[in-house]
N, C-alpha and C positions, 0 to 999 in steps of 0.2 A: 405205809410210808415208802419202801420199795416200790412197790406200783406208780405212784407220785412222781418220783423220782426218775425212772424210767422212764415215763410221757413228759417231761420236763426236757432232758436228753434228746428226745426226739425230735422236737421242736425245733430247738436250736440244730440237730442237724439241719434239717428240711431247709432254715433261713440261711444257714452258712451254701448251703449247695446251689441257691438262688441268687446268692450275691455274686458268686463266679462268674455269671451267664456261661455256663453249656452252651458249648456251639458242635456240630457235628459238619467237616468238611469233606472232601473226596479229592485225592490227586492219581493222575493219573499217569502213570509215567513210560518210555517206551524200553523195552526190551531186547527184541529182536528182530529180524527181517530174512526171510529164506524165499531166494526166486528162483524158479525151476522151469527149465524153456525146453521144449521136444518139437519134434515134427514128425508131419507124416504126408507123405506122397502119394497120388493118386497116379495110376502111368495108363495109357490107347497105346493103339496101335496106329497112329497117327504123328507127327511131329508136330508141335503147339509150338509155335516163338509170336512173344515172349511167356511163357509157365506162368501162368496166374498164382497169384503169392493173395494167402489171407492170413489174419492174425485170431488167434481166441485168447482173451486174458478171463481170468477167472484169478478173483482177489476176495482172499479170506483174513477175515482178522480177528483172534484170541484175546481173550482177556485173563488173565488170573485175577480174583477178589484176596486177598489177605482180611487177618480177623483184625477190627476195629484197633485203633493203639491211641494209647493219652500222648497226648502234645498240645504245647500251649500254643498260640501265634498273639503277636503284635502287630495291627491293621493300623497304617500309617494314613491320614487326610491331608491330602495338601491345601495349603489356601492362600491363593495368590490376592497380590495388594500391590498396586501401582502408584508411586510419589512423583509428583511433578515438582521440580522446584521454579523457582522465580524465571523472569525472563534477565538476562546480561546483555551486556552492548560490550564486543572487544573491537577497536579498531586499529587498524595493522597498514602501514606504511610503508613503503620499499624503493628504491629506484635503481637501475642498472645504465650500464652504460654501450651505446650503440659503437659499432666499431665497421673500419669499411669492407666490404664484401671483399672477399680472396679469391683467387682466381687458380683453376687450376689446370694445367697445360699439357697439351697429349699430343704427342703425332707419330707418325707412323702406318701402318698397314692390315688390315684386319688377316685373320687367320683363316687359310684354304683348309678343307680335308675336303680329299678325295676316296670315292669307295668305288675299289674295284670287284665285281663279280665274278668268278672268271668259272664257268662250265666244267665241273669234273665228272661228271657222268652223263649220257644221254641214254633215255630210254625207250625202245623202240617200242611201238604199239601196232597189234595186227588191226586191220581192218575190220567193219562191225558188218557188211555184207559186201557183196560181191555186186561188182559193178554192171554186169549182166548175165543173164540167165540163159544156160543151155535149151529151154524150154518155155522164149516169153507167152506161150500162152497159156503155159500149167498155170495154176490158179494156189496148187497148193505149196507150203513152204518146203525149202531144202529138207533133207533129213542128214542129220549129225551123227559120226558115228564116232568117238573116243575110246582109240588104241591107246595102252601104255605098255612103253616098252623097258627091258634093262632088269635090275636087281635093285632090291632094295634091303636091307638089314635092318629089322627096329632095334630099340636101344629095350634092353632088360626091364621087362615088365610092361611096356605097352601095347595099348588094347589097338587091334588091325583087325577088328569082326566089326559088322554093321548092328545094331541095339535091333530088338526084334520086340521093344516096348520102349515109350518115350512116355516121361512123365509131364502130365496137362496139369495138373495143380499141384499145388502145395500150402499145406496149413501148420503155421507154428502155433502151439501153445505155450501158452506163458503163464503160469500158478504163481500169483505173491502171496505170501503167508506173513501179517505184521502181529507181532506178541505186546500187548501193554500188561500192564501188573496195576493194579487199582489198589489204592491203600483208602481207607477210610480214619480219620482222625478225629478223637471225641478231645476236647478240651475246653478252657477258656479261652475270651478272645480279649484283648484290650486295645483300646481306640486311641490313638495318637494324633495329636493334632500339629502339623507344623504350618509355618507362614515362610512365604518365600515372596520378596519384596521384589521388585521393579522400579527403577529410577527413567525419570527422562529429567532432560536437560533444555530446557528453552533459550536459547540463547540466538543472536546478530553478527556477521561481522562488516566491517566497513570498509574498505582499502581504499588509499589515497589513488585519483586518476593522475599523480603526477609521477611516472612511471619510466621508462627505459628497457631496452633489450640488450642483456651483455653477450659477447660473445662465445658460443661455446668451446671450451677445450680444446674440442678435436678440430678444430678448422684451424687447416695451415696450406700453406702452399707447395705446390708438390707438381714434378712433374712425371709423364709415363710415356716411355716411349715400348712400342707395340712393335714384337721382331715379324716378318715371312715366315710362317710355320707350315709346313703341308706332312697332311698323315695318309699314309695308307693304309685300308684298312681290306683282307681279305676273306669273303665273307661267301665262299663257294656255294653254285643251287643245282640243281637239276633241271636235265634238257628235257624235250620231247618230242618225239618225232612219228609218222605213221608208214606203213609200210601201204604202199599205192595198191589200191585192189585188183585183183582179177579179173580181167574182161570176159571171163564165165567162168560157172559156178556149174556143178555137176548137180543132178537130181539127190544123190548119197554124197556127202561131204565128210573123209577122212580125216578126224583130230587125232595127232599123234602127240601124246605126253610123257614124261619121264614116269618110271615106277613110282618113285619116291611122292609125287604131287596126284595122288591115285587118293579117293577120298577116303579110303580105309586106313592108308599110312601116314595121312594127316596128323599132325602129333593137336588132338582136340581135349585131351583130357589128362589129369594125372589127381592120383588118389582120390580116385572117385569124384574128382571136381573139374569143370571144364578150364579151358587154359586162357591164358594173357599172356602178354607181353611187358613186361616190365619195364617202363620208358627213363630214360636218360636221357634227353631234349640234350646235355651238353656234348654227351657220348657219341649218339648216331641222329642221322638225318634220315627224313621221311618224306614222301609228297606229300600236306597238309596243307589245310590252307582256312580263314580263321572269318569267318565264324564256323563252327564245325561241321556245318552241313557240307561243306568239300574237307572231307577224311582224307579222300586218296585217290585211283582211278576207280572210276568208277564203270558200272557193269560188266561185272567178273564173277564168278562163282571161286569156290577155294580155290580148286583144283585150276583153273586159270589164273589165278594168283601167285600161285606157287610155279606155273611153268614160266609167265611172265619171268621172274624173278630168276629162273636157271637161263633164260633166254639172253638177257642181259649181263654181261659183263662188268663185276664191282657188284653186284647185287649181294648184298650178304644173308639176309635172312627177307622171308616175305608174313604177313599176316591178314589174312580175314576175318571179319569177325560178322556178325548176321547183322547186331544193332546199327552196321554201316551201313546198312538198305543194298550189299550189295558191292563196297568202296575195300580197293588192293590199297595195301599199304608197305611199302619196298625200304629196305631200312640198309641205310651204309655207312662206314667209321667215319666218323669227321676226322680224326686226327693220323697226321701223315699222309702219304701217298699212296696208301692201298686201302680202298674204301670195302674190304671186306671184312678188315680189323687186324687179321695176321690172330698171335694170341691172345686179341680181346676179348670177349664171349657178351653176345645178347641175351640176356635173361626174361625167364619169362616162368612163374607161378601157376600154381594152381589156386583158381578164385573159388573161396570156402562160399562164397554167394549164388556162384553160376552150377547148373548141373553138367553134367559130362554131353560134351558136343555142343551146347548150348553159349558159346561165350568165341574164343579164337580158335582160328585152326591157322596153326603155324610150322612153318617147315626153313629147313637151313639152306640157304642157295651158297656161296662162296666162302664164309661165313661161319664162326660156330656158335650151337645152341648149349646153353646151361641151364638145369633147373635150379630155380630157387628154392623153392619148397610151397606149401602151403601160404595162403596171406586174405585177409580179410581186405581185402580193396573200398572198405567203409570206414575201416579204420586199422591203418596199416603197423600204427605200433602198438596191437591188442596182439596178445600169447595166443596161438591157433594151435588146439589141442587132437582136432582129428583131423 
């Protein structure tokens, strides 16, 4: 009778566990995210411009399984249904009232501005050869020989040795690690079915063609008299001028430059990153010119940049940089009368992108220099931590 009894039990479990429908689902959900970026520099003994940049990303991703858990769900069907009702006739009638056109009365004088440019600095440029040769029948070029003279003081901490290794590549690595957590779900499932209706509306409408235009609101009569205005506006540029060449040229041609624009006292680098100029277009003025391909003057090396710049009077700060193919860029205070700034200061960063020497070489002509600090020049309001 026990025995009976218990096979009996049984049964009815087995059919109660089948009415349920067991469903087994999986969700997946996200966790975490950890990104880790390094590099590493290859250096010759060569100078490379521009340092070849490569990327290596390497993307792993974790899973955690959790053990199975009862939970029910509700799977919802939607089922859509469209009603059309009848067609209507609405017809709509209106008329307005036309009124006579208004007039409206002007006289007077249109408005002058005038813009005056006026010259506050001109800048002298030496000659790019010599007008004849001590020698027209040597065949070979001059030879150059660059003295500097004077004293020069670095400021604390800057590097005045030449790199005895220049780096030709560099490769960032990049590791993302993404964590999901996978839960597994045993339960029932139960199937809901709802209806979600749609209406259209078919309807006509008619409007009487016996019609009118009223007047708008705003039309009135009005008169404008226009006064003599003249503005002036002063909007100062830079001159330029050449110094007449040489009627001969020696076989040895002595360049004599200041200590300070001597390409080891070049201020090229600070905390281990090459340097910029930090622009304020409002601040100071530059020779530029737009589309970018005219930077500045063109065919210079730093160190003629930089004497350019003491050569010149009002000169405040000067800047070279390589990706100008070569282009001086001379920078002076717009505001007041002393285009060197007085106690303004030109800023200029060390670009967390660029390698040391790689990027500006910048020196102070009349002028003072500030460091900013470190700055990501890709994106200048990111926290720069080395």
């Amino acid at each position: 009778m026990a025995l009976r009894l218990l096979s009996v039990l049984a049964a009815l479990s087995v059919a109660s566990c089948y009415a349920q429908n067991q469903t087994t689902w999986v969700v997946t959900s996200f966790i975490t995210e950890k990104y880790v970026s390094s590099s590493t520099v290859e250096y010759g003994s060569t100078l490379v411009t521009p340092v070849q940049r490569f990327t290596s990303l390497d993307i792993v991703t974790s899973y955690t399984h959790e053990p199975p858990t009862s939970k029910d769900r509700t799977v919802t069907q939607w089922i859509t249904e469209q009603v059309t009702f009848p067609v209507s006739t609405y017809t709509s009638a209106f008329t307005t009232t036309l009124s006579t056109p208004l007039v409206v009365t002007s006289n007077g004088t249109s408005t002058i501005v005038s813009w005056v440019s006026p010259v506050r600095a001109t800048i002298t440029l030496s000659p790019t050869a010599c007008a004849e040769s001590v020698s027209p029948a040597s065949t070979s070029p001059a030879k150059i020989v660059t003295e500097y003279t004077g004293t020069y003081s670095p400021f604390p901490g800057q590097v005045t040795t030449t790199p005895t290794a220049w780096p030709t590549a560099a490769t960032t690595h990049v590791s993302l690690t993404a964590s999901y957590r996978v839960l597994t779900y045993v339960g029932s499932t139960v199937t809901v079915k709802s209806t979600a209706t749609g209406y259209n509306w078919l309807s006509t409408t008619t409007i009487s063609e016996n019609k009118t235009v009223t007047v708008a609101p705003f039309r009135y009569t009005n008169t404008v008299y226009l006064n003599t205005m003249t503005t002036t506006s002063s909007d100062w540029q830079l001159a330029y001028t050449t110094k007449p060449a040489p009627t001969a040229c020696p076989d040895t041609r002595t360049v004599t430059r200041a200590a300070q624009c001597a390409p080891t006292n070049l201020i090229a680098e600070r905390d281990s990153h090459g340097a910029a100029v930090q622009l304020l277009p409002r601040d100071w003025a530059f020779p530029i010119g737009f589309p970018s391909t005219l930077i500045g003057i063109p065919g210079m090396d730093a160190s003629a940049c930089c004497q350019l710049c003491l050569d010149n009077a009002g000169c405040a700060a000067s800047e070279w940089t390589i990706e100008w193919s070569g282009a001086c860029r001379l920078y002076y205070y717009l505001h007041g009368n002393d285009t060197c700034g007085g106690e303004a200061t030109l800023e200029y960063y060390g670009d967390t992108y660029a390698f040391p020497r790689q990027a500006s070489f910048v020196q102070a002509g009349c002028g003072q220099l500030k460091y900013y600090g470190l700055k990501n020049p890709l994106c200048p309001t990111c926290e720069v931590t080395e």
